[in-house]
C-alpha positions as CSV (number, residue, x, y, z in Angstrom):
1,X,17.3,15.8,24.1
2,X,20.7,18.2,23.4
3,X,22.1,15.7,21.8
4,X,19.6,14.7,19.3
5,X,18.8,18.2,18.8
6,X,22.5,19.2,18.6
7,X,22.8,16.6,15.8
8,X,19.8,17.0,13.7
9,X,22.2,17.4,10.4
10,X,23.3,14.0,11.3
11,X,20.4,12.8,11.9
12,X,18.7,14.0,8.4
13,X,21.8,12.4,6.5
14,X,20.7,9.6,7.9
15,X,17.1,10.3,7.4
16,X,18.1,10.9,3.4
17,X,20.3,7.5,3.3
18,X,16.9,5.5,4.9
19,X,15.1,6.9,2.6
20,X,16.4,6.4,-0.8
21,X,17.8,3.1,0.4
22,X,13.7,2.0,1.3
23,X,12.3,3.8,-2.4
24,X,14.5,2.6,-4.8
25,X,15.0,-1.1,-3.1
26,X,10.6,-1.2,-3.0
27,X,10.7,0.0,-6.9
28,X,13.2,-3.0,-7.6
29,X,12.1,-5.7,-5.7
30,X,8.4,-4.4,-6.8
31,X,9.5,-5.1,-10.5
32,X,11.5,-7.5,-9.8
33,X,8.6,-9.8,-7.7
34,X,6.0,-9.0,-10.1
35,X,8.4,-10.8,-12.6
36,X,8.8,-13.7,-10.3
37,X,5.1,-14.1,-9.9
38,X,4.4,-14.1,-13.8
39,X,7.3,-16.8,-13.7
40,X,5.2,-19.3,-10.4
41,X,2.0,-19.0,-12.8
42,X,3.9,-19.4,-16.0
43,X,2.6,-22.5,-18.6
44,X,6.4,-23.2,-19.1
45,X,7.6,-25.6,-16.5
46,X,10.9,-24.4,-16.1
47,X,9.9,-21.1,-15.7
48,X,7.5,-22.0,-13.1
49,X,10.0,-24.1,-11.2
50,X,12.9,-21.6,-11.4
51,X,10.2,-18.8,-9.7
52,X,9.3,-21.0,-7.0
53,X,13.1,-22.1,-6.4
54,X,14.1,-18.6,-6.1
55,X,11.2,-17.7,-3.5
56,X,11.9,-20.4,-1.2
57,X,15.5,-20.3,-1.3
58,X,15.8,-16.4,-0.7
59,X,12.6,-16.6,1.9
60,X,14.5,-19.0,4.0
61,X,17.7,-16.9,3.9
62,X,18.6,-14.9,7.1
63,X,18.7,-11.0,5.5
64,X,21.9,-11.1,7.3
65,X,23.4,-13.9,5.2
66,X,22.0,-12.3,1.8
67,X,23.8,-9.1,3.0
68,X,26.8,-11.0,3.8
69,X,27.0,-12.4,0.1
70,X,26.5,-9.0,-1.7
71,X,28.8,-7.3,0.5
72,X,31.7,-9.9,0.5
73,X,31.1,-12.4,-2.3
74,X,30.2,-10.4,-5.2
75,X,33.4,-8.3,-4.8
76,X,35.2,-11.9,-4.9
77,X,33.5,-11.9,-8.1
78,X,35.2,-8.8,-9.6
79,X,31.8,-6.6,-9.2
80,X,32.9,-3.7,-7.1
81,X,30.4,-1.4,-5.7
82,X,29.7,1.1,-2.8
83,X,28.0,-0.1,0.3
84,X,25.0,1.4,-0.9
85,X,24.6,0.1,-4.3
86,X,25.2,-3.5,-2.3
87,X,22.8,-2.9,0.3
88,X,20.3,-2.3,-2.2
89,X,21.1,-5.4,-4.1
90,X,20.5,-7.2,-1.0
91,X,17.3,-6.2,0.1
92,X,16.0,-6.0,-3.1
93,X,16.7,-9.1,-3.8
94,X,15.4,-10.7,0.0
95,X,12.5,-8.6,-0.1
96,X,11.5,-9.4,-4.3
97,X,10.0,-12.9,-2.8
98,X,7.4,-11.6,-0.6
99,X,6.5,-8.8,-3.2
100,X,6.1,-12.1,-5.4
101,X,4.1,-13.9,-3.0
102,X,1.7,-11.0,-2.3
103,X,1.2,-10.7,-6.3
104,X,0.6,-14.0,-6.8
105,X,-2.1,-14.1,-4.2
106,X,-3.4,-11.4,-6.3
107,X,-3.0,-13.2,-9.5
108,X,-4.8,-16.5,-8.1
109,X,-7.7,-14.3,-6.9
110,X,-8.8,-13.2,-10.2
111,X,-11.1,-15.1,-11.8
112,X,-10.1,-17.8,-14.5
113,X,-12.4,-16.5,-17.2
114,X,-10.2,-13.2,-17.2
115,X,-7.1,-14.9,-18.4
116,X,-9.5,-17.2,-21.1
117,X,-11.0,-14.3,-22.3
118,X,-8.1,-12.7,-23.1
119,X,-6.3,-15.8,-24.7
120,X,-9.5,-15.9,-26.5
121,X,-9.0,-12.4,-28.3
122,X,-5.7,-13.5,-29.4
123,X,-3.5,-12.0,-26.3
124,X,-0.2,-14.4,-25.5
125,X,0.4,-14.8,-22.3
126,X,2.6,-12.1,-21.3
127,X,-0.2,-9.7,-22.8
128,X,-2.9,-10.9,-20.8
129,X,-0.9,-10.9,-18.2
130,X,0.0,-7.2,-18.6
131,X,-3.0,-6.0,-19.5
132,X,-5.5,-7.9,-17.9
133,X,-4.1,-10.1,-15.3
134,X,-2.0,-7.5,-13.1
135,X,-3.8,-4.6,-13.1
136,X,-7.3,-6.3,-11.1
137,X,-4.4,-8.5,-9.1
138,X,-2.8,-5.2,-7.8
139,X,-5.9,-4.0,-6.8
140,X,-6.6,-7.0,-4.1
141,X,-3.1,-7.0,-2.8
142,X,-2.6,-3.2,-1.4
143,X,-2.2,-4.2,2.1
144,X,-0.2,-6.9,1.5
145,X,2.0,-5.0,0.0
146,X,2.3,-2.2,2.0
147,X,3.3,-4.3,4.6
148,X,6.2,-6.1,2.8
149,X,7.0,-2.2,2.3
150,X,7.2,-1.6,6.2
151,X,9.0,-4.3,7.0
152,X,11.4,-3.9,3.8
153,X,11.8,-0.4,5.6
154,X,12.3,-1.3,9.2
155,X,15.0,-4.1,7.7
156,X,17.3,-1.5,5.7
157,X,18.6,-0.9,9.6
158,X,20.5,-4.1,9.0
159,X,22.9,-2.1,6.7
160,X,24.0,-0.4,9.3
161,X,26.6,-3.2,10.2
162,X,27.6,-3.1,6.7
163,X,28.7,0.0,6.0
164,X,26.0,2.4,4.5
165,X,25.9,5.7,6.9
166,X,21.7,5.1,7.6
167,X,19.6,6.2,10.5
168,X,20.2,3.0,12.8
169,X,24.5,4.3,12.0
170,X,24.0,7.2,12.6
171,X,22.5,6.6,16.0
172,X,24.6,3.7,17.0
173,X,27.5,6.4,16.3
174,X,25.7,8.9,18.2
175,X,24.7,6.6,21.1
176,X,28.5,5.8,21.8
177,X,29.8,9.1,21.6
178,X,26.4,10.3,24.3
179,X,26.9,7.5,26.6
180,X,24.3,9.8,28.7
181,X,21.7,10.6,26.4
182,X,21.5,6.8,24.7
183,X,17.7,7.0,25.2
184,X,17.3,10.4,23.6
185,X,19.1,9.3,20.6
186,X,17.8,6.2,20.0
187,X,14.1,7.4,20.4
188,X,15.0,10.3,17.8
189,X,15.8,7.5,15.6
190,X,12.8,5.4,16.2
191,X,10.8,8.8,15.7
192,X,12.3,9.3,11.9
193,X,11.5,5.2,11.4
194,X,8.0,6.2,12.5
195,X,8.2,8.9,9.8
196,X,8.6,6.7,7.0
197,X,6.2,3.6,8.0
198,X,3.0,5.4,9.5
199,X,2.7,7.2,6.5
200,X,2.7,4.1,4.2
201,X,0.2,2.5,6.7
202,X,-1.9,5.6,6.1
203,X,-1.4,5.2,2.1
204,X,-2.8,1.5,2.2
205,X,-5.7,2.9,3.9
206,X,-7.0,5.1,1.1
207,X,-5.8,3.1,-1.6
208,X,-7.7,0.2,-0.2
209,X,-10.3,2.2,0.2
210,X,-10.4,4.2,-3.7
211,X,-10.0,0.3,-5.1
212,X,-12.6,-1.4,-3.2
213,X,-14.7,1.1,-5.0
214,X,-12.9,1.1,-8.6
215,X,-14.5,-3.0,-8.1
C-alpha cells in the first residue's frame, strides 16, 4: 500500500482527469442523443434516416476505432486539439447512440395522445417535443441512462492508450515503475473508479424512486 499511498497526488490528477473527462462527455453525448432521438421519431424522412444511420454505424464501431479517428484522422484534417479535447470528442460521440436509444425508448413509451394533443393546441413538432414529449420520456428512462453513464465512465480508461494522463495512466505508469506493489496500485485505481460509478448507481435509485411518484 506505500506506493499508492506515496502517490496519492498522482493518483487525484488522475482522479480530476476521469472526472471531467466522464461529466462533460455525459452532458455532450446527453444533448447530443436527445437530438438524435428527436431525429429517429422525426416526420421528415431524411431526418429519421440520417438518426438511425448514425446509431447503427457508431453502435457497431469498436470505441477503440472511434478513438483512433479523432485522435489521428481529424488532425489529417487540419483540426488540432489536445488529447483531451479528442478524447472527449470520441466518447461523446460513441456514447451519444445509446443516450439516443435509451431516449427513444422513453419517447415511444409515452402515450400517442400526448404528442396529438399538443399538435392539437397549435405546438410544431419541435415544441411538443420540448415541452411535452421529453420531459414524461426522461422520467421512464432514469436507469437506462444511468447505466449508459457507468459504462461511458468505466470506458474513458480507454484514453489512456491515447494520451490523456487519466486514472487507468496514471496507474499503468505507476504499476511499471512498482513492479512489487502492481496489486496495490491497481486496486487503488479500481477503488477511485468505484468512487465515481456507485454513486451514480445510488442517484438512479432515488431519482427512480422521486419520479415514479411525480407519475
Amino acid at each position: 500500500m506505500d506506493a499508492v499511498l506515496d502517490n496519492l497526488d498522482t493518483f487525484r490528477q488522475g482522479f480530476i482527469t476521469t472526472l471531467a473527462l466522464t461529466v462533460v462527455s455525459t452532458v455532450l453525448a446527453l444533448v447530443l442523443g436527445t437530438l438524435l432521438a428527436a431525429m429517429r421519431v422525426s416526420p421528415v424522412p431524411t431526418l429519421r434516416a440520417a438518426g438511425a444511420t448514425y446509431v447503427e454505424v457508431v453502435r457497431n464501431t469498436p470505441l477503440t476505432l472511434v478513438f483512433f479517428f479523432a485522435v489521428f484522422v481529424l488532425p489529417q484534417l487540419d483540426i488540432r486539439l489536445s488529447f483531451f479535447v479528442f478524447a472527449v470528442i470520441a466518447v461523446t460521440v460513441y456514447h451519444a447512440a445509446f443516450f439516443c436509444e435509451a431516449v427513444r425508448s422513453g419517447i415511444n413509451a409515452v402515450g400517442v395522445g400526448q404528442a396529438e394533443a399538443a399538435r392539437s393546441i397549435g405546438l410544431t413538432f419541435t415544441q411538443s417535443m420540448r415541452l411535452v414529449v421529453l420531459p414524461q420520456a426522461f422520467r421512464t428512462v432514469v436507469p437506462p441512462l444511468i447505466n449508459v453513464v457507468i459504462a461511458l465512465t468505466k470506458n474513458t480508461s480507454i484514453a489512456a492508450a491515447f494520451g490523456v494522463v487519466e486514472l487507468t495512466a496514471v496507474a499503468t505508469r505507476l504499476a511499471n515503475a512498482n513492479s512489487d506493489a502492481v496489486i496495490a496500485i491497481f486496486l487503488g485505481s479500481a477503488v477511485c473508479y468505484l468512487a465515481l460509478t456507485l454513486p451514480s448507481g445510488w442517484l438512479a435509485g432515488r431519482l427512480e424512486r422521486r419520479v415514479a411518484v411525480a407519475r
